[in-house]
C-alpha positions as CSV (number, residue, x, y, z in Angstrom):
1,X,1.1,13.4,21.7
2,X,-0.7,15.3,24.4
3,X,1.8,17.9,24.9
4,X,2.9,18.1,21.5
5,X,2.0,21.9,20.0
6,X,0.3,21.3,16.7
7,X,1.2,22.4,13.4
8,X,-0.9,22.6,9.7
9,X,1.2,20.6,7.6
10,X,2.5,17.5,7.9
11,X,6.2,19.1,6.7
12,X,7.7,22.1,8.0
13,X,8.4,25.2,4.9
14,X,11.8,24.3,4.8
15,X,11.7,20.5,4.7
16,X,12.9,20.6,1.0
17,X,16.4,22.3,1.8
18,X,19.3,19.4,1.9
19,X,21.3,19.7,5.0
20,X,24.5,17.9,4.6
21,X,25.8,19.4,7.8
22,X,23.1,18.1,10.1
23,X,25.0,15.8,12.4
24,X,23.9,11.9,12.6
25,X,21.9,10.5,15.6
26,X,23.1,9.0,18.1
27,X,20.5,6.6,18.4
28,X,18.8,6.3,14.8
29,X,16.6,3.0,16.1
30,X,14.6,5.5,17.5
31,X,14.0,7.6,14.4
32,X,13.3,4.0,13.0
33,X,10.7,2.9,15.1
34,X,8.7,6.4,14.6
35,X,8.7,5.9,11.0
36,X,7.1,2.3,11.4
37,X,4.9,3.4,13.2
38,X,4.3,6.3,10.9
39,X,4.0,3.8,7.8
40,X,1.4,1.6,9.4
41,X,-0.5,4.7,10.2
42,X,-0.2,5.9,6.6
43,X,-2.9,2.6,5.3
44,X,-5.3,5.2,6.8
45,X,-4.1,8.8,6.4
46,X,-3.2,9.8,2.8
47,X,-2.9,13.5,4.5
48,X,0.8,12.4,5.8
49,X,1.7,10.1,2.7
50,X,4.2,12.4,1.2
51,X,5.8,13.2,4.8
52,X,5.8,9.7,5.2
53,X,7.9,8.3,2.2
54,X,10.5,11.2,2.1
55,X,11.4,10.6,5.6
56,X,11.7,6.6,5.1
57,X,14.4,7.4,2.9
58,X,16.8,8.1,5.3
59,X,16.1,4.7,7.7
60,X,19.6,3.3,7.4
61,X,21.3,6.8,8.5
62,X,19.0,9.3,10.1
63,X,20.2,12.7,10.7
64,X,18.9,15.2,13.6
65,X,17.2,17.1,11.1
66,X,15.5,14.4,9.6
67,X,14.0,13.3,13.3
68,X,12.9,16.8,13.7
69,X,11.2,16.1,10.7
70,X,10.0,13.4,11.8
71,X,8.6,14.9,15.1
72,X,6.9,17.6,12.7
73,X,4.5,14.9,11.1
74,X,4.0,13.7,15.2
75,X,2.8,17.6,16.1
76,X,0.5,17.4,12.5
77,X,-0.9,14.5,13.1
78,X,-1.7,15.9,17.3
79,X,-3.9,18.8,15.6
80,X,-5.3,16.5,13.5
81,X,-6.2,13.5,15.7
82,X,-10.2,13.4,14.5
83,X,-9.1,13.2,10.9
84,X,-9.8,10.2,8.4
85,X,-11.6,8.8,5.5
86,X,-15.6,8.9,5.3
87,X,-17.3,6.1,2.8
88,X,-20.9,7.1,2.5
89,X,-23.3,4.3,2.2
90,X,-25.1,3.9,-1.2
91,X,-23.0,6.3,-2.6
92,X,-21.9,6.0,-6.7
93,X,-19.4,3.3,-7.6
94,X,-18.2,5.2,-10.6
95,X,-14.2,4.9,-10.8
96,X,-11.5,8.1,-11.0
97,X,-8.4,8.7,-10.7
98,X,-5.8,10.9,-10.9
99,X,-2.1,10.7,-11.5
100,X,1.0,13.2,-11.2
101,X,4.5,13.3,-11.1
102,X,7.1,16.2,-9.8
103,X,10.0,16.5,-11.9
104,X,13.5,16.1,-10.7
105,X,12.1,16.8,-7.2
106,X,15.3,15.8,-5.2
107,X,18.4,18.6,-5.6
108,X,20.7,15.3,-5.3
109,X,20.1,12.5,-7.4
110,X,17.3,14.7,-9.6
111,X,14.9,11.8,-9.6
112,X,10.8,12.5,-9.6
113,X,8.5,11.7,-7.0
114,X,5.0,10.1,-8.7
115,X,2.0,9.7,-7.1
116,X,-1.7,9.0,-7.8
117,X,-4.7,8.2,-6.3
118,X,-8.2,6.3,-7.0
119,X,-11.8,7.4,-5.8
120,X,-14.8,5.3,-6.2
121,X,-17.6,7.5,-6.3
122,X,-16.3,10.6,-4.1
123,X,-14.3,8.6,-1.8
124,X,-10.2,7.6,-1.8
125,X,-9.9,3.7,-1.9
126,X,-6.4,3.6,-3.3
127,X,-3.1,6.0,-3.0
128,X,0.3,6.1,-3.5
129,X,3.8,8.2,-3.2
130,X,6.9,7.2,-4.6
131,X,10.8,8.7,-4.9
132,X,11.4,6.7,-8.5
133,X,14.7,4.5,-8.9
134,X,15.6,6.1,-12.4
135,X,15.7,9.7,-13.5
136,X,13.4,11.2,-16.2
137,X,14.5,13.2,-19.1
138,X,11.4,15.5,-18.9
139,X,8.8,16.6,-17.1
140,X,6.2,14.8,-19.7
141,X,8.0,11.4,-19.2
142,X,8.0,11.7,-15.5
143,X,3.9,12.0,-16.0
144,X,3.8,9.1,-18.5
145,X,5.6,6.7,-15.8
146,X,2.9,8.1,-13.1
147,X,0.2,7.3,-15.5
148,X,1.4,3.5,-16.2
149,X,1.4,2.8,-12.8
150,X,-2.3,4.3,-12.1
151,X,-3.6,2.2,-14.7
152,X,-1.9,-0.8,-13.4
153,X,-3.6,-0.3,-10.3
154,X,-7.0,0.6,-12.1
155,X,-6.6,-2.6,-13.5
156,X,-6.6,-4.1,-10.4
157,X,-9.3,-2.5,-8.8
158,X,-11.4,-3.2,-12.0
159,X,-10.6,-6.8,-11.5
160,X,-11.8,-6.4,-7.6
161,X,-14.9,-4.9,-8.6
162,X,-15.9,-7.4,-11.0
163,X,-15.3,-10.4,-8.5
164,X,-17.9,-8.8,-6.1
165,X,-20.2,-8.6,-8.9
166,X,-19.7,-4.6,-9.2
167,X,-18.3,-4.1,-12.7
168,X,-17.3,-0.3,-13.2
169,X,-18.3,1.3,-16.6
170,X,-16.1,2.1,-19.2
171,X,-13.9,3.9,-19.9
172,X,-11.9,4.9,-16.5
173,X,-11.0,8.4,-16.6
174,X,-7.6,9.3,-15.8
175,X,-7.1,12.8,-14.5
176,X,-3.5,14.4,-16.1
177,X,-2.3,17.6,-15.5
178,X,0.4,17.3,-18.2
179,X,-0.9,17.8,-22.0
180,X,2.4,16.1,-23.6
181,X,2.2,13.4,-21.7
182,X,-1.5,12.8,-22.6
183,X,-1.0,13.5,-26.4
184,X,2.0,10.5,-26.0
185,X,-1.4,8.5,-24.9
186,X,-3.6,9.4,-27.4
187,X,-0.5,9.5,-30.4
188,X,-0.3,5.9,-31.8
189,X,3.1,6.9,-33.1
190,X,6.7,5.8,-31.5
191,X,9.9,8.3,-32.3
192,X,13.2,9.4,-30.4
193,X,12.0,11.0,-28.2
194,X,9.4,8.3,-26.5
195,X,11.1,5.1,-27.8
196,X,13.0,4.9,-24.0
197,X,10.0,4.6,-22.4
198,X,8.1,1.8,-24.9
199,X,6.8,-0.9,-22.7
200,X,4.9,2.0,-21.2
201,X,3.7,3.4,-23.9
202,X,2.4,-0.1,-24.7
203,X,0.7,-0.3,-21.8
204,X,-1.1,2.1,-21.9
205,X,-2.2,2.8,-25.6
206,X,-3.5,-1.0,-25.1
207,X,-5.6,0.1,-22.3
208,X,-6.1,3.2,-24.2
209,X,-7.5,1.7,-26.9
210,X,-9.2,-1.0,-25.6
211,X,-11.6,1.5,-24.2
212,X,-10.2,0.6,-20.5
213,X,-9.3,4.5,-19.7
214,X,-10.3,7.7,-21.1
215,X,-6.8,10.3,-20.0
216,X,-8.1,14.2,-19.9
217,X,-6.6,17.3,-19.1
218,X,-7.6,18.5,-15.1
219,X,-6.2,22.0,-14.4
220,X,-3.0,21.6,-11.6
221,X,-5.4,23.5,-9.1
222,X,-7.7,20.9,-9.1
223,X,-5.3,17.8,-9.6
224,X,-6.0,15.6,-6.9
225,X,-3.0,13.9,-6.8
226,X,-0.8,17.0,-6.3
227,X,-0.2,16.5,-3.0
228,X,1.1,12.7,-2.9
229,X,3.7,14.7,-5.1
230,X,5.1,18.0,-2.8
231,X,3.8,19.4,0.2
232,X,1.3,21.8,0.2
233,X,0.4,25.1,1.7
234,X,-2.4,24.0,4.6
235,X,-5.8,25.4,3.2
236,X,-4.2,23.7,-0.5
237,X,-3.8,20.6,1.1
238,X,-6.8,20.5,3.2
239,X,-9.1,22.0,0.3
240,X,-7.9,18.9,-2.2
241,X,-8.6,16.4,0.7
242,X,-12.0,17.4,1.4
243,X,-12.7,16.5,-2.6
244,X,-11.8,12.9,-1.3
245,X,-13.9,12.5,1.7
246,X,-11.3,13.0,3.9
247,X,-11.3,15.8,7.0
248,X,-12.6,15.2,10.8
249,X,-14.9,12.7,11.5
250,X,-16.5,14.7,14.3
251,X,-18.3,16.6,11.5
252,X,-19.4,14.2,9.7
């Protein structure tokens, strides 16, 4: 780590491009053990979540391109040693979150990556990236899935909260940088087009009306959940993070 030369991002610019010519390692327990590593360290470092879950795609066959990856997240995470999460004392308990989804992300298969991510008050308590198992028709769909699984883990936290005698007030917003897929929220009525993705929509109109989650419209600029989604352009990246608390702790 010490004689690593930093980088800004935790991905390098061309991370995205498949290389199907990229020869296999010779030793990919090595490329193994990095990532596990590199997963335990994500618990406390949402800055190299995205990094993180694209490169443990490729445990059971890792390529030399995918370890230089992987040693690209090493040399972020060098110029970045002092970074982590601040939780201010006496700070607001209020609950947030935001939720988004990018589209048919991988040129391969065409399935979305979701993400989302839960502040109480200003700071991240809960995050999350995911390559999804099943491909999405639409861009609006891909948002809806995001959106039921941020409100099953607002559930959760609500539940949390209540059993240290914190309850959160109601509703929960839910920050959506989609407008379909929050109109699919807010429209009580099933047709072709949504009837595929039902038990979601069930879901979440319960919560919906129940008063549980208030969905509105946050500009794509200022979606904080962008970034569990792609990888982003460093000042981008490091702009959104500061929103959650997160930057170096010798500043603090």
């Amino acid at each position: 780590m010490e004689t690593v030369k930093p980088t800004t991002t935790p991905l390098p610019s061309e991370w995205g491009t498949y290389n199907s010519e990229s020869p296999p390692m010779a030793d990919p327990s090595v490329y193994r053990r990095l990532v596990g590593r590199l997963l335990y360290l994500n618990f406390t470092r949402p800055d190299v979540t995205f990094a993180v879950n694209h490169l443990s795609q490729f445990m059971q066959a890792p390529s030399e391109a995918n370890w230089t990856t992987a040693t690209h997240v090493v040399k972020y995470l060098r110029g970045t040693i002092s970074h982590g999460l601040t939780y201010a004392a006496g700070s607001s308990l209020s609950v947030q979150a935001y939720c988004d989804a990018d589209w048919a992300k991988y040129p391969i298969t065409r399935r979305y990556v979701s993400g989302y991510c839960i502040l109480i008050g200003s700071s991240l308590v809960s995050w999350k990236s995911k390559k999804q198992t099943i491909i999405s028709k639409s861009s609006a769909e891909a948002e809806y899935r995001s959106a039921a699984s941020t409100v099953c883990e607002l559930k959760w936290i609500s539940y949390i909260l209540q059993d240290i005698k914190q309850p959160c007030d109601l509703p929960l917003s839910l920050g959506c940088d989609n407008k379909s897929a929050i109109h699919i929220i807010e429209n009580p009525i099933f047709h072709e087009r949504t009837k595929h993705i039902e038990l979601d929509c069930h879901l979440i109109r319960d919560h919906y009306k129940s008063g549980f989650i208030k969905p509105y419209h946050v500009p794509s600029k200022s979606q904080l959940a962008d970034f569990f989604t792609k990888s982003l352009p460093a000042p981008l990246m490091f702009s959104l993070l500061s929103k959650m608390n997160f930057g170096s702790l010798h500043s603090s």
